[in-house]
N, C-alpha and C positions, 0 to 999 in steps of 0.2 A: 401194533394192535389195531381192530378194524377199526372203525367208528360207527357212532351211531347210523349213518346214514347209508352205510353199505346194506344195515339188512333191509329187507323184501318190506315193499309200499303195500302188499297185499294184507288188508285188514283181516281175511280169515286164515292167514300163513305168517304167523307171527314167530318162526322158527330160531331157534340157533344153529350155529353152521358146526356144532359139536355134538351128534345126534350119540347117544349112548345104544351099545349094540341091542339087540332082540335078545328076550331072554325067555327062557318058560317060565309058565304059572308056578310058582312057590307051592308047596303042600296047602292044601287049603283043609287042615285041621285043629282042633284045640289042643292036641299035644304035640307040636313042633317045639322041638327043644333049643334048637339052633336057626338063625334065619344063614342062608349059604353067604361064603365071603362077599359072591359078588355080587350079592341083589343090589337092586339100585339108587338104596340112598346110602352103600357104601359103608364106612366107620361110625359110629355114635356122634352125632356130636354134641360138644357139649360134655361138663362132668359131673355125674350126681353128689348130691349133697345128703347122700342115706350115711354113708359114716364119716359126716362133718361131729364136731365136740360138740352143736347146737351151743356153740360159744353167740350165733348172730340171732338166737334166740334169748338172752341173755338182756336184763334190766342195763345191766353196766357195760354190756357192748351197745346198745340202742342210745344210749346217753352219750357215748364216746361218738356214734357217729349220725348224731342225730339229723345234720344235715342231708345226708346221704342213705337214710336206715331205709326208705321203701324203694330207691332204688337197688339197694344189695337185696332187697326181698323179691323184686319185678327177676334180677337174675337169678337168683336162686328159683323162683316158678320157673323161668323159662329153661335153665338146666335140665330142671327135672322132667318139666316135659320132651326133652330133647332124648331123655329116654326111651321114651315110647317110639322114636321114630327106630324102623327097623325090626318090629314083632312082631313077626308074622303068627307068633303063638297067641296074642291076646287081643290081635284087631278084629275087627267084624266087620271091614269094608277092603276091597280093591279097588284103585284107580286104574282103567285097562289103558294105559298112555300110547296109541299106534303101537300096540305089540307089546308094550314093556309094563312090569306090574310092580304096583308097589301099595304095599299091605300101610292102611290107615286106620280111624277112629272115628265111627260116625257123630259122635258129638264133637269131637276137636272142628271136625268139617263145619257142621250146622253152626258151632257158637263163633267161626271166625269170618261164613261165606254164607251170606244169603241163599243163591244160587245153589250151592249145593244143598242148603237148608230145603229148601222146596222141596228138593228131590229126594232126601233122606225122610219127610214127612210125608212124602206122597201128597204132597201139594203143587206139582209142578207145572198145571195150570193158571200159577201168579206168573211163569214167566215168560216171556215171549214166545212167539212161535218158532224164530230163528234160535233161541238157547236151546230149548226143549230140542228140536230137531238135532242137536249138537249134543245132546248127553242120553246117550240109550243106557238103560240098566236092565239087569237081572240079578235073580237069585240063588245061588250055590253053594250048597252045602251048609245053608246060613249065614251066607256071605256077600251081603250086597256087591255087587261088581258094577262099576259105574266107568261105563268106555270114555274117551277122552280123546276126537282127533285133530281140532282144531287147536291144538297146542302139544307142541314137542317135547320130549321125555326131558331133556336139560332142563329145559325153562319149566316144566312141571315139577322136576324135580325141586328149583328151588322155594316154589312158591308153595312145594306141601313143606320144605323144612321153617320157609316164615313164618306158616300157617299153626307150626308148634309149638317157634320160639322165638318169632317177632323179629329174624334174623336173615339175614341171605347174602347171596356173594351177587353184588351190585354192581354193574360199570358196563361203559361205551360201548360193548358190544353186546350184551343184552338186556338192558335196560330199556329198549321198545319191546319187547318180546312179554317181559314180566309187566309194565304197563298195559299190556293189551288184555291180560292172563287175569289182570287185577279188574280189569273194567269187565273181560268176560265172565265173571265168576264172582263179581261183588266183592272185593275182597278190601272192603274201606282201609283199614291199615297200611297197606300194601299199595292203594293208588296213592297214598299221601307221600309214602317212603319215596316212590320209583318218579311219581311228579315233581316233588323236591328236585330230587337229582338231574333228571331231565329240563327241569327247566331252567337248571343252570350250564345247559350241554349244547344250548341249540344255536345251529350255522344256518345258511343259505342253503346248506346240501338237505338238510334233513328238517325244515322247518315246515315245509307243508306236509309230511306226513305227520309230525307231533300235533299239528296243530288240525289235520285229522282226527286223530285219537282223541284231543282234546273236548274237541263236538260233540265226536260222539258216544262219550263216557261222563262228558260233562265234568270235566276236570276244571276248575277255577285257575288254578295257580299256572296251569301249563298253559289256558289258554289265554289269560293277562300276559304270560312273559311272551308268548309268541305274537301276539299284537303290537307288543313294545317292542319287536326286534323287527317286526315288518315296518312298522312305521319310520323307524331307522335306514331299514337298508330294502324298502320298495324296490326303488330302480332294479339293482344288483338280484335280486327274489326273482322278478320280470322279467329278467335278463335271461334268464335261462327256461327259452322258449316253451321248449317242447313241454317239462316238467309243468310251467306253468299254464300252459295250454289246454293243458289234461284235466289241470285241477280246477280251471275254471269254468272246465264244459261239464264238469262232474258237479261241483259244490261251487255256483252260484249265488246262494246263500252266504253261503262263510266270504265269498271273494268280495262280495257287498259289503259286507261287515267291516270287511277288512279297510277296503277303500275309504268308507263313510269315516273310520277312527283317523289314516290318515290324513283326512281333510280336516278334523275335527281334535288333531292333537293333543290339545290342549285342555278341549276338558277330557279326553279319553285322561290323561294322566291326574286329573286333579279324584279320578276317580278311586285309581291303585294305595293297595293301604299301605302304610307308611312298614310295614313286617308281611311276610309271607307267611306266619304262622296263621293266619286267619284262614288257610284254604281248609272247605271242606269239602267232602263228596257229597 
C-alpha cells in the first residue's frame, strides 16, 4: 500500500492516484425514478431503519441500553441519511467534480460545510479570494451545479459520503488528500477525523508536507504532533537536503518556529495536553 507520503506536496493537487472514470450529467429532473448503476457514489450505504419494529424507540429498549441509547440513535440518523446519498430524483444541487457529477442536498452541504454554506446562501464574499475563485456555480433547471477542481472525484467522493454520515474509508494513502478537502471546504468534523489519524501516521518522508497543511488550516493536533516528531528527529528531517531546502526557502516562518521549540524543548512539551481530544479547529 502506498503511503502517505508518496502523494503530491502540491497544496492545490491534493489528488488520489484512483481517479473514477468521466461520466455524463445524470437527468437533471424531479422525476428520475432510478439513479443509473454507475453513478458515482455507487451502492447505498448504509441500511435504512424505515421498516426496523421501532423496538429502539421503545421505554424498555432505552432502559436495557441506557448506556449506549444516543449512540444507536447518532446510527440510526446517520443510516438514514446514508439514504439520501444517490437521488438524483430529490436533490437540488450538483457537485461538477473535474467532469464527474454527483447529485447532493443543499442543506446537508450548508449544515456540515461553511464554505459551501457561503456559496449556497449567496454569501460568498465571507470567503477568500482564492476559495471563491475555486468554486464557480450556476443554475439549471433548478439545480444549483457547483464545479469543483481542486479536489479529485475519489477523495470528493468520500468526503460528500462523511458529509452524510459522519463516515468514510480513511487510510495512508488518502488521508492527506481528505485533510486538505476538510480545511478546503471547512468541513470541522472531518479535519478532526482525518488529523487524528494523521497525526498518528507521520515519518520523515512526509512530515513537512502535514505540517504544511497544518499552518495552514490551523490544525492544533497535527501541528503539536508534528513538532514533537521534529524535535525528535531534527538531524534525520535536515538530512534530506533538497526536501528541506525547499521548505525552508518557502516557510521561513514555520522553519523558525520549528528551530525555536527545538531549542526550547522543554517547555514546548510542558505545553501538550496530557489527551488529544482537546484539538479543535
Amino acid at each position: 500500500m502506498a503511503t502517505v507520503s508518496s502523494l503530491s506536496n502540491n497544496d492545490d493537487d491534493a489528488s488520489s492516484s484512483h481517479q473514477l472514470p468521466k461520466q455524463r450529467m445524470p437527468s437533471i429532473t424531479h422525476n428520475t425514478a432510478k439513479t443509473p448503476d454507475n453513478f458515482v457514489l455507487g451502492n447505498r450505504h448504509g441500511t435504512s431503519n424505515r421498516n426496523d419494529d421501532n423496538r429502539y424507540t421503545t421505554t424498555n429498549f432505552q432502559r436495557a441500553n441506557e448506556n449506549g441509547y444516543d449512540i444507536e440513535l447518532l446510527k440510526h440518523l446517520s443510516n438514514d441519511f446514508a439514504q439520501l446519498l444517490n437521488r438524483t430524483d430529490i436533490s437540488d444541487c450538483l457537485l461538477n467534480v473535474r467532469g464527474t457529477y454527483m447529485a447532493v442536498h443543499r442543506c446537508v452541504l450548508a449544515a456540515r460545510s461553511s464554505t459551501f454554506a457561503a456559496v449556497i446562501s449567496d454569501n460568498i464574499n465571507r470567503l477568500d479570494t482564492t476559495t471563491r475563485d475555486q468554486l464557480k456555480t450556476l443554475v439549471e433547471k433548478n439545480k444549483l451545479v457547483i464545479t469543483i477542481d481542486k479536489t479529485d472525484a475519489e477523495t470528493m467522493k468520500q468526503v460528500v459520503v462523511f458529509l452524510y454520515t459522519s463516515k468514510c474509508e480513511l487510510n495512508e494513502r488518502n488521508a492527506y488528500a481528505l485533510l486538505d478537502a476538510a480545511g478546503r471546504y471547512d468541513i470541522k468534523s472531518l479535519k478532526v477525523h482525518t488529523g487524528r489519524y494523521l497525526a498518528h501516521h507521520i515519518n520523515t518522508n512526509n512530515i513537512l508536507m502535514l505540517i504544511k497543511a497544518a499552518y495552514k488550516y490551523d490544525n492544533v493536533l497535527v501541528k503539536q504532533k508534528c513538532i514533537e516528531y521534529f524535535i525528535d528527529h531534527a538531524k534525520d528531517i535536515m538530512d534530506i537536503n533538497e526536501l528541506w531546502k525547499v521548505f525552508a526557502e518557502e516557510h521561513p516562518s514555520i522553519v523558525a518556529e520549528l528551530l525555536y521549540w527545538s531549542v526550547n524543548k522543554e517547555e514546548f512539551r510542558k505545553t501538550i495536553p496530557q489527551s488529544d481530544s482537546y484539538s479543535q479547529w
